[in-house]
VEXFI-404707 format. One record per atom (N, C-alpha, C): residue number from 1; residue in one letter; atom name; y, x, z. Coordinates in steps of 0.1 Angstrom, whole numbers. Atoms other than C-alpha are relative to their C-alpha. Layout:
N
R  num  residu  atome      Y      X      Z
R  NUM       A     CA      Y      X      Z
...
//
This chain:
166
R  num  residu  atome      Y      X      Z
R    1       X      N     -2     10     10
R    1       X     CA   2592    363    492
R    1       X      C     -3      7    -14
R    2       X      N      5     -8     10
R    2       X     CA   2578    370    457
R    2       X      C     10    -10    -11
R    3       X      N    -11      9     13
R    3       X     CA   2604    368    427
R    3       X      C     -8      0    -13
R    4       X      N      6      8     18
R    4       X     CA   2597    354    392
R    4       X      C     -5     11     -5
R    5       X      N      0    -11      7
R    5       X     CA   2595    388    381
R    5       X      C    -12      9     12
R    6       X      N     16     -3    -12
R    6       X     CA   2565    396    408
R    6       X      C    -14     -6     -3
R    7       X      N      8     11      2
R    7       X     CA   2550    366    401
R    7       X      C     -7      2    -14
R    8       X      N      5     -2     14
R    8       X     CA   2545    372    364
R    8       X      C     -8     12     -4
R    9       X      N      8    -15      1
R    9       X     CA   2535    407    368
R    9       X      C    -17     -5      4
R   10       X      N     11      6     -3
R   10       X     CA   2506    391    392
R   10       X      C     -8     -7    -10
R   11       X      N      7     11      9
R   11       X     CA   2495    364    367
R   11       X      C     -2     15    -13
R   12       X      N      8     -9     15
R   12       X     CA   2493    397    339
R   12       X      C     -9      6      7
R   13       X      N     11     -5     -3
R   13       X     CA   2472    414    363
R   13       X      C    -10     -4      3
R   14       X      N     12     12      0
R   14       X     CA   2449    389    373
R   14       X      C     -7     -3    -15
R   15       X      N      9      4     13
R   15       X     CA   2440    382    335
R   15       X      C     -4     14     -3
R   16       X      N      8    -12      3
R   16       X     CA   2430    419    333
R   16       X      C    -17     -3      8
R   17       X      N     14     -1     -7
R   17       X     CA   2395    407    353
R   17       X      C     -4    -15     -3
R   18       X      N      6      8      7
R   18       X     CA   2375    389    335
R   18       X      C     -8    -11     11
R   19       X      N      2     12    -10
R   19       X     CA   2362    353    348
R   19       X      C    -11     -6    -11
R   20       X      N      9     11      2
R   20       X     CA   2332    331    339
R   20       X      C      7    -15     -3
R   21       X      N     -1     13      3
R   21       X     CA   2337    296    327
R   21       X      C     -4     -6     -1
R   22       X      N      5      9     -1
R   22       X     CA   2330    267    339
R   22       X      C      6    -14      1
R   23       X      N     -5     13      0
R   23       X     CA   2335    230    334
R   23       X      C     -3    -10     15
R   24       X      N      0     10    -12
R   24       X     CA   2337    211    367
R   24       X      C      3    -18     -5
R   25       X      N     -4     13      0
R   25       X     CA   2331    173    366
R   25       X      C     -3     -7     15
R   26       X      N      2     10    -10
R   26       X     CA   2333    142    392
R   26       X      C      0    -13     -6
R   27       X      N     -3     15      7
R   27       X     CA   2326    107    388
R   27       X      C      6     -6     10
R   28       X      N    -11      6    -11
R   28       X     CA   2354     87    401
R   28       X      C     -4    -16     -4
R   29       X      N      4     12     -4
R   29       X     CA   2350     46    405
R   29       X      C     -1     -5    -16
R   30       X      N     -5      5      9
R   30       X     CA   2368     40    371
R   30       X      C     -5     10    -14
R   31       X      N      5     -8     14
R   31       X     CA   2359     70    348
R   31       X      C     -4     15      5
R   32       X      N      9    -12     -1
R   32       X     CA   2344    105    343
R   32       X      C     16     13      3
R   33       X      N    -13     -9      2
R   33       X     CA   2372    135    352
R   33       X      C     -4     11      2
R   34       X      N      4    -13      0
R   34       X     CA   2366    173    346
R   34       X      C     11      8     -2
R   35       X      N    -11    -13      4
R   35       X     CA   2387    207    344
R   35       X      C     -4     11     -5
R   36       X      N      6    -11      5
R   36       X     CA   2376    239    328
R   36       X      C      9     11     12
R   37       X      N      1     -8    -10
R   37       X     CA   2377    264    356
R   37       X      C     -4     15     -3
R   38       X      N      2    -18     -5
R   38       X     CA   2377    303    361
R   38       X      C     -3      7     11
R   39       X      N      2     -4    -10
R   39       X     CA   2372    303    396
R   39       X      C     -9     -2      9
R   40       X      N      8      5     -5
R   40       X     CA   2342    288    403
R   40       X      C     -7     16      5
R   41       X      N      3    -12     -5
R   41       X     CA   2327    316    428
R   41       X      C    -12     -1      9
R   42       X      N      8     -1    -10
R   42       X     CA   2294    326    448
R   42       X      C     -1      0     13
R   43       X      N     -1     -2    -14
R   43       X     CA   2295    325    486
R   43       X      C     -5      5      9
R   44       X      N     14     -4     -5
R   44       X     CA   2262    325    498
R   44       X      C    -10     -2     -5
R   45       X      N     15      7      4
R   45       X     CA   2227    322    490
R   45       X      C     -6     -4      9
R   46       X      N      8      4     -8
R   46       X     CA   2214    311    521
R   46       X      C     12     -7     12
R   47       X      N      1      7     10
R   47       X     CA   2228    284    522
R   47       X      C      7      3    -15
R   48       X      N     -3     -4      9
R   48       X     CA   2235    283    486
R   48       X      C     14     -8     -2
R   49       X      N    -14      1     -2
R   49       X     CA   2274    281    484
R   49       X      C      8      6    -11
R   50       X      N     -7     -2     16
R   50       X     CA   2297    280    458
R   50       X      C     18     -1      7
R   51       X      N    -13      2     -5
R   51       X     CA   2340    280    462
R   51       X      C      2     -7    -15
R   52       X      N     -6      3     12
R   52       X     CA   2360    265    434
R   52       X      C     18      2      4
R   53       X      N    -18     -1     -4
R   53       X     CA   2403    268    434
R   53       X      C      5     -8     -8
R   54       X      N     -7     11     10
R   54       X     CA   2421    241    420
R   54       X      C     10     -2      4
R   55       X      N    -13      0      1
R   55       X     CA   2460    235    415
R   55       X      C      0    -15      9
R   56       X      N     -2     10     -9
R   56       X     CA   2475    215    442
R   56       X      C     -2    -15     -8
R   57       X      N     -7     13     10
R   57       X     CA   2489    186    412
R   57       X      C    -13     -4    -10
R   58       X      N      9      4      9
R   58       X     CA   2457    186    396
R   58       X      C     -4    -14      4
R   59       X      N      5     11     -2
R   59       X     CA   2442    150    392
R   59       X      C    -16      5      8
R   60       X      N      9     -2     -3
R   60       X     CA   2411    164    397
R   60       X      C     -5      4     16
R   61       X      N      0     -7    -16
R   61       X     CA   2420    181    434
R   61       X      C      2    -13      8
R   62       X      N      0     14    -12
R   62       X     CA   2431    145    444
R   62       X      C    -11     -8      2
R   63       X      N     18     11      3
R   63       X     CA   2394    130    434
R   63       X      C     -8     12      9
R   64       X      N      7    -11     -6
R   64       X     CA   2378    162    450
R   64       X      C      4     -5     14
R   65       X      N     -6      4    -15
R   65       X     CA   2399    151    481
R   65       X      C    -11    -13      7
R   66       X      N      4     12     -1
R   66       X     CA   2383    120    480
R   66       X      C    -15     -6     -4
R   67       X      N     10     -3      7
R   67       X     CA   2350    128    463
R   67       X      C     -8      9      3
R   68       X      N      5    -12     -6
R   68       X     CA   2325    152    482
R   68       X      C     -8      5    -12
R   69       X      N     11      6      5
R   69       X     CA   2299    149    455
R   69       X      C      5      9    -18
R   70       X      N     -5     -7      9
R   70       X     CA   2307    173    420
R   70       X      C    -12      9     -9
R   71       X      N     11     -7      6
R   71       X     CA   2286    189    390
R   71       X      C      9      9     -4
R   72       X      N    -12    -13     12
R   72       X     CA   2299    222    371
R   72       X      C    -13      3    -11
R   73       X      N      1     -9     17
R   73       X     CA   2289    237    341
R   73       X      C      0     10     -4
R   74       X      N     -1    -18      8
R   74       X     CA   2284    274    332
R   74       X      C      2      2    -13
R   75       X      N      2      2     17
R   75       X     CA   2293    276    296
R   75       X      C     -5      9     -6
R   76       X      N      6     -9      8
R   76       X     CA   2277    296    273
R   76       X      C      9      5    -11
R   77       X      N     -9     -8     14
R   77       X     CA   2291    316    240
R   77       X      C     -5     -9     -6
R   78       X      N      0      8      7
R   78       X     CA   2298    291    215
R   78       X      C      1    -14      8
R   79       X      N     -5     11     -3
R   79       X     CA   2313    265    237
R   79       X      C     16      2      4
R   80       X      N    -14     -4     -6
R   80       X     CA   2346    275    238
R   80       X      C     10    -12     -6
R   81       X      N     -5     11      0
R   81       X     CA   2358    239    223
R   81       X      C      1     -6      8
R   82       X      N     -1     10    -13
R   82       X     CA   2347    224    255
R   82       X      C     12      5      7
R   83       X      N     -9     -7     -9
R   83       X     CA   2364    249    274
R   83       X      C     12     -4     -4
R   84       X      N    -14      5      4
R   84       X     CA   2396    240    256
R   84       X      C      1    -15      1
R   85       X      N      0     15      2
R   85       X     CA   2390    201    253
R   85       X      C      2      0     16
R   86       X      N     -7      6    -19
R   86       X     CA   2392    202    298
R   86       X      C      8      7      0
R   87       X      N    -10     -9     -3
R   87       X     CA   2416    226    296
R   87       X      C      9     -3     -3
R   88       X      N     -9     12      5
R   88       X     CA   2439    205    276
R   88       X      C     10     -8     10
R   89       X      N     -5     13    -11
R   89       X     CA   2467    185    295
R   89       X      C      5    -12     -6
R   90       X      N      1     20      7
R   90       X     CA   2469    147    292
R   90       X      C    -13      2     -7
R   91       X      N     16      6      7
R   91       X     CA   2432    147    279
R   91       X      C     -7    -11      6
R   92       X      N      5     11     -3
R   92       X     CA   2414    116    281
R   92       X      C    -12      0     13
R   93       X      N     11     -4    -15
R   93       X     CA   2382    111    307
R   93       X      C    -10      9    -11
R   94       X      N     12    -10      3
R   94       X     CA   2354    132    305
R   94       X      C    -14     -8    -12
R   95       X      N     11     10      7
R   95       X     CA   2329    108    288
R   95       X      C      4      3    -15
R   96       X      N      0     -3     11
R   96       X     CA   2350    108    257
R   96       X      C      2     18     -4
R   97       X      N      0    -17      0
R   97       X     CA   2357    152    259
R   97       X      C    -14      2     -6
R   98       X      N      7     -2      1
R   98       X     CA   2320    148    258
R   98       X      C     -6     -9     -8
R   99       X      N      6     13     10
R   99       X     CA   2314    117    231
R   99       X      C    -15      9     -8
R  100       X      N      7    -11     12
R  100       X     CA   2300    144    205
R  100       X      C    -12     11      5
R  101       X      N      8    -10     -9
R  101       X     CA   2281    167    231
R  101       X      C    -11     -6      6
R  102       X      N     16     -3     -3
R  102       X     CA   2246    168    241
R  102       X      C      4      2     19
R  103       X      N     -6     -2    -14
R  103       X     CA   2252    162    281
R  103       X      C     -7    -17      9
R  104       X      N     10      7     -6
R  104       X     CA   2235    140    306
R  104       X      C      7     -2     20
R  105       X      N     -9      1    -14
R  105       X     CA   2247    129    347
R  105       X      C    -13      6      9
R  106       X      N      5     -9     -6
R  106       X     CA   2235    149    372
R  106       X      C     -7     -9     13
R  107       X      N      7      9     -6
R  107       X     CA   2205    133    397
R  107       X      C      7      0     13
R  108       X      N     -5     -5    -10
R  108       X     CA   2228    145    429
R  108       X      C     13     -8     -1
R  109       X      N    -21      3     -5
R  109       X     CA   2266    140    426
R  109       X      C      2    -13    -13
R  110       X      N     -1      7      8
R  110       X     CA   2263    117    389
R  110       X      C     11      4     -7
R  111       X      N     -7     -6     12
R  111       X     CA   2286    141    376
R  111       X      C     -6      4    -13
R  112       X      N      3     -5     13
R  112       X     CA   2286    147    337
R  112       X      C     -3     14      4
R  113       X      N      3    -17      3
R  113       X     CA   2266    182    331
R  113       X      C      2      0    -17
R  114       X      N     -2      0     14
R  114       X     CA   2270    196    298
R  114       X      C    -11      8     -5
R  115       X      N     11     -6      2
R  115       X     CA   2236    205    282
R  115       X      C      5     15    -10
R  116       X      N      3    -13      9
R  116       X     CA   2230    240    264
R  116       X      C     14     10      6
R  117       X      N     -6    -16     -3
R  117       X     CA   2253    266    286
R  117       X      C    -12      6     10
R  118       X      N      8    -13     -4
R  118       X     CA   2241    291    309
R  118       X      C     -9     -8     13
R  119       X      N      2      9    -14
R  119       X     CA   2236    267    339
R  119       X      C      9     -8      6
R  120       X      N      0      9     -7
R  120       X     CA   2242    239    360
R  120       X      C      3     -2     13
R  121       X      N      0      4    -15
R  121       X     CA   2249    232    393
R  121       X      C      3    -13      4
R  122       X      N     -1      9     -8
R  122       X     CA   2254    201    418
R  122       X      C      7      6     12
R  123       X      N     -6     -6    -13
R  123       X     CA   2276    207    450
R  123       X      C      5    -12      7
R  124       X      N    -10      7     -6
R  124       X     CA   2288    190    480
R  124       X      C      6      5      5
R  125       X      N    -11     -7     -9
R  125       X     CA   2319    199    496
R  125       X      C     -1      1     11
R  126       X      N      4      3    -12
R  126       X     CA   2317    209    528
R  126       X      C     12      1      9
R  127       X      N    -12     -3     -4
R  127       X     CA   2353    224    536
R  127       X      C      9      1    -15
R  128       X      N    -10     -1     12
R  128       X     CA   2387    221    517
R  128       X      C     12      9      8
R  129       X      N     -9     -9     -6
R  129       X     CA   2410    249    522
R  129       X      C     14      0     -4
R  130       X      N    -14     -4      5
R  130       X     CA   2449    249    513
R  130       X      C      3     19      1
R  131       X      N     -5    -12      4
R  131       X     CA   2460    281    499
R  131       X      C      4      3    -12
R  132       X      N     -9      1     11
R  132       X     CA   2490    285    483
R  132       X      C      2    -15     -7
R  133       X      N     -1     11     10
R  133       X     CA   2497    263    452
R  133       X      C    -16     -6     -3
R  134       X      N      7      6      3
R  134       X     CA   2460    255    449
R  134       X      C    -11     -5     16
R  135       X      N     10      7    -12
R  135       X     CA   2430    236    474
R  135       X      C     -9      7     -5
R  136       X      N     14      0      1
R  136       X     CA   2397    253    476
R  136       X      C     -7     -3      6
R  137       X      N     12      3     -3
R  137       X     CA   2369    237    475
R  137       X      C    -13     10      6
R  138       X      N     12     -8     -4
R  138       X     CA   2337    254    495
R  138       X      C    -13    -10      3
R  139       X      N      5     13     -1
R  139       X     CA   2308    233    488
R  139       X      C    -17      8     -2
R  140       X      N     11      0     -4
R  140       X     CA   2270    234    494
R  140       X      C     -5     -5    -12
R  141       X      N      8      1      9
R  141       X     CA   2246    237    463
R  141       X      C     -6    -11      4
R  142       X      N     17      8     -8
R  142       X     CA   2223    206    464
R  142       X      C    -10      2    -14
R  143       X      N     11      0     11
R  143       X     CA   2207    210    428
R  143       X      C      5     15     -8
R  144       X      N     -1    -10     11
R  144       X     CA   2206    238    404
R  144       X      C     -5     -8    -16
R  145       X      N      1      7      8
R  145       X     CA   2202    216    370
R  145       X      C     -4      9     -8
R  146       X      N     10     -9      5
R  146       X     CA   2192    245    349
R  146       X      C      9     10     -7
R  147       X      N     -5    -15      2
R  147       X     CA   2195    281    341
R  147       X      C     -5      2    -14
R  148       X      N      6    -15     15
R  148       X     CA   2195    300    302
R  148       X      C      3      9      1
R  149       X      N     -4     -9      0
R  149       X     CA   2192    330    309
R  149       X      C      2     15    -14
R  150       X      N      4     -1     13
R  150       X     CA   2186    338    272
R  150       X      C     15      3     -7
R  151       X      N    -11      5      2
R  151       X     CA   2223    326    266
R  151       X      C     14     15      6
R  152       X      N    -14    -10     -8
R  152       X     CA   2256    352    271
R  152       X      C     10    -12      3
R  153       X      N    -11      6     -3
R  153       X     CA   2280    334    289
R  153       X      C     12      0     -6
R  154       X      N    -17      0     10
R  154       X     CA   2317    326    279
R  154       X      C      6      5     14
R  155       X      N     -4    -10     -5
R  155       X     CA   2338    345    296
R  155       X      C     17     -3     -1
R  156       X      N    -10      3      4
R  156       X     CA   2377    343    301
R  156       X      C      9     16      5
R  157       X      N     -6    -14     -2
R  157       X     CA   2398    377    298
R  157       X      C     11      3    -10
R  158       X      N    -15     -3      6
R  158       X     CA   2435    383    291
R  158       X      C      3     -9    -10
R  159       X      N     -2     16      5
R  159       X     CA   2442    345    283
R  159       X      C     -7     -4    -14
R  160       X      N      7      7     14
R  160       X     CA   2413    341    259
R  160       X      C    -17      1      4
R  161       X      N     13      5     -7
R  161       X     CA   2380    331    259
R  161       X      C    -12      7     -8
R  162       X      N      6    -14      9
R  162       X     CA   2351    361    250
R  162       X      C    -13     -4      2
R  163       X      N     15      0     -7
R  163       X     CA   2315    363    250
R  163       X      C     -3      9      5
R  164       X      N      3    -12    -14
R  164       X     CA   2297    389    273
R  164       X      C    -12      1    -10
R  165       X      N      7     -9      9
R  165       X     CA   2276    408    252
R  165       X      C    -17      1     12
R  166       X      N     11      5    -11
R  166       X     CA   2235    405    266
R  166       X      C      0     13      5
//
């Protein structure tokens, strides 16, 4: 069993290793819903495979449940408002997060992408894993919407949000 005082230690060492940032959206019947994510991860490239880890209680894990069909978002340096607008709790849908932003629905899942980060993706889920306090998603590329590789990513390292130097 791991006490409060285990647990916290974990959560400071875990922010010692820097994570990528990405905005995950779904379109659900009624409105647009997204979360800013650090754990969107590689699996395979053949097929091309992605994971995501999301909090049991999240809205968004219950629409994923029920939703194969999902775009993400790679953010770039100089979007670190986005990053904070999904990362926000009690934030509105995704549509308005993204009123002001340059962003377009994705030909695959009709998830909101958000133009000008690093890249794009489309995924279907193919397996949902329980582990721990969160569900991961393991889901099957179907589009790549588009890559800058021009762009330094945003980056999240010891609860803040960095750019990565080219």
């Amino acid at each position: 069993m791991t006490t409060p005082a285990a647990g916290a230690l974990f959560v400071e060492a875990m922010a010692q290793l820097a994570a990528g940032v990405a905005v995950v959206t779904v379109k659900d019947d009624r409105d647009d819903v997204g979360n800013t994510v650090t754990s969107l991860l590689s699996v395979s490239a053949a097929p091309p495979t992605v994971l995501i880890s999301l909090a049991n209680g999240a809205y968004l894990t219950e629409l994923l449940l029920r939703r194969d069909r999902w775009g993400a978002t790679l953010l770039a340096d100089g979007q670190q408002a986005i990053a904070s607008r999904f990362a926000t709790p009690g934030r509105p849908g995704a549509r308005l997060l993204l009123a002001s932003v340059a962003h377009h629905r994705g030909a695959h899942s009709e998830a909101l992408i958000v133009e000008g980060g690093v890249a794009a993706i489309e995924a279907e889920t193919t397996t949902v894993v329980p582990a721990g306090d969160h569900m991961l998603f393991i889901a099957q590329v179907t589009a790549v919407d588009y890559v800058d590789a021009a762009k330094p990513p945003l980056t999240r390292l010891r609860g803040r949000y960095r750019p990565v130097g080219s």
